[in-house]
Every structure is written in C-alpha cells, then in structure tokens.
PAMI-475459 format. One record per residue (C-alpha): residue in one letter; x, y, z. Coordinates in steps of 0.05 Angstrom, whole numbers, padded with zeros to 5 digits, always signed. Example, Ala and Ser with C-alpha at 12.3 -4.5 7.8 and 13.67 -1.06 7.14 Angstrom:
BEGIN
a+00246-00090+00156;s+00273-00021+00143;
REM end
This chain:
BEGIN
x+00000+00000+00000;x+00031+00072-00026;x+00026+00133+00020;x-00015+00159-00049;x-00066+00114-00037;x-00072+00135+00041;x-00079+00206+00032;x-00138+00185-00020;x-00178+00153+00024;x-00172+00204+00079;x-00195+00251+00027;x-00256+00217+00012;x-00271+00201+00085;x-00268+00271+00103;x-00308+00293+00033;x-00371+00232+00055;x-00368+00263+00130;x-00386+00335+00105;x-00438+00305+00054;x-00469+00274+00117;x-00465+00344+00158;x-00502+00376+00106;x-00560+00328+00100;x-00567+00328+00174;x-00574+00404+00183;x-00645+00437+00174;x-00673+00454+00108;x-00704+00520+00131;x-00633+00549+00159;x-00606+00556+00098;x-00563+00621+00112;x-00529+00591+00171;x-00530+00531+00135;x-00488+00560+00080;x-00442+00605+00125;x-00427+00537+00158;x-00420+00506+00095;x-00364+00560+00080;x-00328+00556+00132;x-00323+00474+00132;x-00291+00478+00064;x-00248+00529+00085;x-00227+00485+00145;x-00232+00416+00091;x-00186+00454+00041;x-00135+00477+00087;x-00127+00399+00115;x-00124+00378+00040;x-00060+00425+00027;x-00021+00398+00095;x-00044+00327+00077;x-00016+00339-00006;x+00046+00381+00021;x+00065+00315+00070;x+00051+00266+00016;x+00102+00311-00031;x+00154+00299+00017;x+00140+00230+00025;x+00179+00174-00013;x+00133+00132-00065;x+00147+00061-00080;x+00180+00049-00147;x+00135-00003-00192;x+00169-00051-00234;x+00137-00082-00291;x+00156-00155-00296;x+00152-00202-00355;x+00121-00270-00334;x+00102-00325-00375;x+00035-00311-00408;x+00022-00246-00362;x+00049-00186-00338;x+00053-00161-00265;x+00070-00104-00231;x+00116-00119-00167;x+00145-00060-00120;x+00210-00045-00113;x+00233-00051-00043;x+00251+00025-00013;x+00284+00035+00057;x+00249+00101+00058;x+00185+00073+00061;x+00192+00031+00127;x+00165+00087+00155;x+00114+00128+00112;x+00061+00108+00137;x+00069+00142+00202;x+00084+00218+00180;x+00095+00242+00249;x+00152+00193+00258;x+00212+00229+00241;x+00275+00178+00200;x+00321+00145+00233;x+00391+00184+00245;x+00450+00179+00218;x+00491+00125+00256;x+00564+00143+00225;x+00604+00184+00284;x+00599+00250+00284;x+00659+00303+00308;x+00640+00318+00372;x+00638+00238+00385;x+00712+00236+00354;x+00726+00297+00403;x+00692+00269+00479;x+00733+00198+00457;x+00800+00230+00445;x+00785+00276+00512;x+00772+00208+00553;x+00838+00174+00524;x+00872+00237+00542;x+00848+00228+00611;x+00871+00162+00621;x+00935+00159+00590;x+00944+00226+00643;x+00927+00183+00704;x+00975+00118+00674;x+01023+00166+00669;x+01019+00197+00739;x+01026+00125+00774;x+01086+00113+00736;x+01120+00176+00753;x+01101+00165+00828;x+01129+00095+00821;x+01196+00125+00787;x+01193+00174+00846;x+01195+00123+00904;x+01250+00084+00865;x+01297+00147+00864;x+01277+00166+00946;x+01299+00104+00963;x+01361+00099+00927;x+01379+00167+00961;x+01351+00137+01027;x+01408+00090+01022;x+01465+00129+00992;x+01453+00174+01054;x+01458+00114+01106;x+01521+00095+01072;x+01554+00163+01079;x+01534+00169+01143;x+01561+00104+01171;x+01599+00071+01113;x+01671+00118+01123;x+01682+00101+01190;x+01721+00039+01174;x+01683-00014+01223;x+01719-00048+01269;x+01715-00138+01266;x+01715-00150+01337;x+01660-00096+01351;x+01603-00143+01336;x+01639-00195+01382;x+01639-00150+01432;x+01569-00127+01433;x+01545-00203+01438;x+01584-00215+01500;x+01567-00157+01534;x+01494-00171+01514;x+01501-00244+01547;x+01534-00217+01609;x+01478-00168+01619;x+01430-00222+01613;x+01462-00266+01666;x+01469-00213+01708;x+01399-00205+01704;x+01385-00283+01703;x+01419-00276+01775;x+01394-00214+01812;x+01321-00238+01801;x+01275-00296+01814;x+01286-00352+01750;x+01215-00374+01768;x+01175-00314+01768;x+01118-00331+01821;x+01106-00319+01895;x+01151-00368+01939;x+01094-00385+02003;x+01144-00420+02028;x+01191-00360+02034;x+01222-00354+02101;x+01233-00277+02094;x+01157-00277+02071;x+01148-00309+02135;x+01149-00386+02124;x+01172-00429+02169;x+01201-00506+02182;x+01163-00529+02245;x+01176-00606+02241;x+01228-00653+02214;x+01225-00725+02211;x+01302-00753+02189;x+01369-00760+02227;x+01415-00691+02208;x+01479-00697+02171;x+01538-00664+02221;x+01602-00677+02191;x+01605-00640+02132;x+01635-00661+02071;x+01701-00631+02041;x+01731-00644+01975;x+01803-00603+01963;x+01781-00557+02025;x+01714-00541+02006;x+01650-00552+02037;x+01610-00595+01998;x+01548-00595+02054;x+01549-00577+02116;x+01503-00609+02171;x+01505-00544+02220;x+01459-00512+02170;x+01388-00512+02198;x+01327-00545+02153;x+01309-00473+02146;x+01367-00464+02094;x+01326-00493+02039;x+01270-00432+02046;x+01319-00382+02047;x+01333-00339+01981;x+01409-00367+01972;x+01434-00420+01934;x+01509-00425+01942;x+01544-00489+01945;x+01541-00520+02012;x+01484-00472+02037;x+01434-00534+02049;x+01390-00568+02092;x+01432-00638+02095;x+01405-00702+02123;x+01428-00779+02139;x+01413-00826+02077;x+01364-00815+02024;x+01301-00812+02050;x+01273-00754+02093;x+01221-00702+02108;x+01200-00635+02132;x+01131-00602+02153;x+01132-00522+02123;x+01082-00474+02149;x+01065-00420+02092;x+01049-00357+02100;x+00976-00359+02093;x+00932-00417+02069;x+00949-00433+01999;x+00906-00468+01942;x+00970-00501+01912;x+00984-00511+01845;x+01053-00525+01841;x+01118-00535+01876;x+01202-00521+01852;x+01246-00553+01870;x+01317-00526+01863;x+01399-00552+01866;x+01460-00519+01842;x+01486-00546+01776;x+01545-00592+01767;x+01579-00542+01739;x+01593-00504+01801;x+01586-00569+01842;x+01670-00580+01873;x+01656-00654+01862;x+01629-00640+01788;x+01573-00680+01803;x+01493-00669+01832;x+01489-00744+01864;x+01463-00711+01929;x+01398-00673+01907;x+01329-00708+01917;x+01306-00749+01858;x+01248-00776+01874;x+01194-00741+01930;x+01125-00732+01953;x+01094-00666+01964;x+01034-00674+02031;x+00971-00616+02042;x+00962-00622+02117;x+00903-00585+02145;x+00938-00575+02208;x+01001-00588+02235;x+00996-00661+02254;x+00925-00676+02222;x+00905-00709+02164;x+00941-00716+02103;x+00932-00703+02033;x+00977-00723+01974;x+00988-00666+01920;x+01030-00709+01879;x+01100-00762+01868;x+01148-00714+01817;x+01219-00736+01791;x+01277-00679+01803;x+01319-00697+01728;x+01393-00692+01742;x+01396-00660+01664;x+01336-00620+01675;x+01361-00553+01698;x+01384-00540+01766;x+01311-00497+01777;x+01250-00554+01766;x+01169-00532+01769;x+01122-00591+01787;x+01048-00587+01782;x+01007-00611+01831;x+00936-00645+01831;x+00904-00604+01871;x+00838-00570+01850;x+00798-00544+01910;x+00841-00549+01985;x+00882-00488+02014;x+00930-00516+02059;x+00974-00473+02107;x+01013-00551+02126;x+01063-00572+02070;x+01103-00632+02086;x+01162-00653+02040;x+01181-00723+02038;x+01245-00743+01999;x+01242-00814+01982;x+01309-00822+01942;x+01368-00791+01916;x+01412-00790+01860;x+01466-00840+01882;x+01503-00812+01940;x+01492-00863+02009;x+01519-00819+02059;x+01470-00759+02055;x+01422-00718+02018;x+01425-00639+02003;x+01357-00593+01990;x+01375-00529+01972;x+01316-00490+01967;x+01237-00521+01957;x+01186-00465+01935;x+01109-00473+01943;x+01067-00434+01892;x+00991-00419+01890;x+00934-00374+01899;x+00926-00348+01974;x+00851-00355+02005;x+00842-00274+02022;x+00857-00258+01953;x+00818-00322+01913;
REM end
C-alpha cells in the first residue's frame, strides 16, 4: 500500500463526513447553513494542502513491470524510505556514522587516562629514586668510619653478660615463693636423722650439717648452703604464709657445673609433696614428681590439687641420685593462689 493511496482515502472520508453534515442540518436554515458550509470547506481545504504538502515529501514506491510467462505483473520495488511512511509524524532514523563531537569526547577520555597511567608511573619512578637516596645517605653516614671486626663480638658478650646478670639478681621462676622464710614461712617439724660432719673435697665444703632445715627456704643457693640429712630418705613439715590453694611446687639444686665434686648425686630425685590441714592432722597427697639430674638446676612440678588451701606442706624425699651418705635440698618453693585474695 503507497502513501498515495492513504492520503486518497482520507480525502474521501473527510469529503462523505461533510456530505453527511449537510444532509443532517435543517432545510429552513439555509443562511447559517451555507455560512457553515463555508467555513467547513475552508477548514476541509486547508487539511487537504497539509495532507498533499506531507505526501510531496514523502517517498513513493517504485513499480516494476515484470515479464512472466503468459502475463504481466506489476511488483514494487523494495525502498528503505518507506519503512516508515506510513506514520508521518515519525521522524527517520539518524544517521549512525560518528559524528565530530563523538571523535572529540573519545579522544578527551583517552587523554584522561593515559594522564592518570602516566601519573602512577611517575610516582612509582619517584619512590625508586627516594629510596636509592635513602640508602646512599645511610652509607655516607656510617659507611667511612672503617668498622671495626671485633665490635660485633663484643656487643654479643656484653649482651650475654647483661642477661646473666639479670638471670641472677632476680627470681628464674617468676611466682610468689609461700614457702619464703623472709615472707614469713617457716620449718616447724622434721622427721630424718641430720647430717653433722660436713663433707670436704680439696678444702671445700661440699654440705654442711650445721645448717638448719630452714636453709632450703631461704633466698640463697650457694654451694654448701643446704639443709643436709642422713641417707636418702627424709622429710619436713613447712608452714606457709597464709593458706594456699597449691598448684605447684620447685624444687631447686646448684648445677654440676659449680658443684667442687662436678657432680649433683646428692639432690632429691624422687619425693612426695603432703597438704596437711593442720600441723599433725590429716594428710593429703598433691602429687610423686621426679627432680631430672639433666633437667636444669631450677625444676616446676604441678600438683593435683583443685579445691584445698593448705597452710601444712610436708616434703618427703624418698630417694636420691646415688650418694649413700647424705642428701642436700637447697631450696623447695610452694606456689599458688592465697585464700584472702581467691
């Protein structure tokens, strides 16, 4: 269907509508009939001019004529124009090729990111250089002093004196000592035979028995400052400071090194740590422990004990480490939580 054809038929449409109009208006008002009349085909003439002047600027379909075999035919040439003449208020489809200003906001975008590439790089070359002055500076600074070999020596010694110094003047364990007889702990019973004649070896005093059981809750530790007793079994009550819920116990003994003999075969090995909940009442047994010659000369047992505070400690030695005459304890620490501050 041509766009001729449309504007045809609205033609006649509007031509049969006024025909109607006219038959339906009275016959005796004939002069406002007619002044109507006028101005309808003023109005009808008017549309007919838009309607011929938008069908002038409309494309028309091209007609072919096509031989067939016994008959001719007419068939229409295909025209992208026409996809949309039948809607004159649709205006055509624009042009898709890119226009200058598109070539223009593209180019400014690439612009703007090659700027920002750019920048990172430059801030990258610009921590490279800082750093390389960074460390030409450090080398000026301490690079033409010529440096001395021993110096490095000499720092790690005097770093590992400083730390036994240090390892010395303070407690190795690190927790309250109940036990303490400064703090105000005390030995109130012993149950063993004391060792009198003390021991020499190339004048020294290996153990001395004049040395009260209080010795081993004392702070010191020197050789031959001990509580020494007949044999190898023994024990001791301690009353602690305050009652105690006890969690563990340390046992202590200087180190072969320092030992005149060379050897530890008088420390406890084997012993029995007692709660007492008074002085000579019942018992309770906070654990058995093992004091390992190669263990360290400072040893931390735990004990099994959960809910009692005990004020009563009794340590019983049950062996030794191989010496018949006599045993040495050199210090035995009881650690816990006291009761007025649980």
């Amino acid at each position: 269907m041509s766009c001729t054809s449309v504007t045809k038929s609205s033609e006649v449409s509007e031509t049969d509508s006024e025909t109607s109009y006219r038959r339906r208006r009275h016959p005796y008002n004939t002069r406002s009939s007619n002044k109507n009349l006028n101005a309808r085909q003023v109005h009808t003439t008017k549309k007919l001019n838009q309607s011929r002047a938008i069908n002038e600027c409309l494309p028309t379909r091209k007609l072919n004529r096509k031989q067939g075999i016994g008959d001719s035919r007419l068939e229409e040439e295909d025209d992208p124009a026409m996809d949309y003449c039948f809607d004159p208020c649709e205006t055509p489809p624009r042009d898709r090729r890119p226009s200058f200003c598109s070539f223009l906001l593209g180019s400014f975008y690439l612009l703007v990111f090659g700027g920002m590439l750019y920048m990172i790089y430059a801030q990258y070359l610009m921590n490279q250089e800082l750093e390389s002055i960074r460390e030409d500076v450090n080398k000026v600074r301490g690079g033409n002093k010529k440096e001395d070999p021993h110096a490095k020596l000499f720092k790690e010694l005097d770093k590992k004196c400083s730390d036994t110094l240090k390892l010395l003047l303070k407690d190795p364990v690190g927790r309250p000592d109940f036990a303490l007889q400064s703090s105000g702990g005390q030995v109130i019973g012993v149950n063993t035979v004391p060792y009198s004649n003390p021991t020499t070896f190339l004048g020294f005093k290996l153990c001395e028995g004049a040395h009260s059981p209080s010795s081993m809750i004392q702070a010191t530790a020197s050789p031959g400052e001990c509580w020494a007793f007949k044999g190898h079994r023994g024990s001791a009550i301690l009353q602690l400071i305050d009652y105690v819920l006890i969690d563990s116990v340390t046992l202590e003994h200087i180190p072969h090194t320092i030992s005149p003999s060379g050897t530890i075969d008088t420390a406890p090995k084997e012993f029995k740590i007692w709660g007492l909940e008074s002085p000579h009442g019942r018992r309770h047994l906070l654990g058995q422990f093992k004091y390992e010659s190669e263990g360290g000369t400072v040893q931390t047992f735990t004990t099994n004990n959960n809910s009692g505070y005990y004020k009563y400690v009794e340590f019983e030695v049950l062996s030794n480490h191989g010496n018949k005459d006599f045993t040495c304890v050199y210090r035995i620490r009881v650690h816990g939580t006291a009761r007025k501050f649980a």
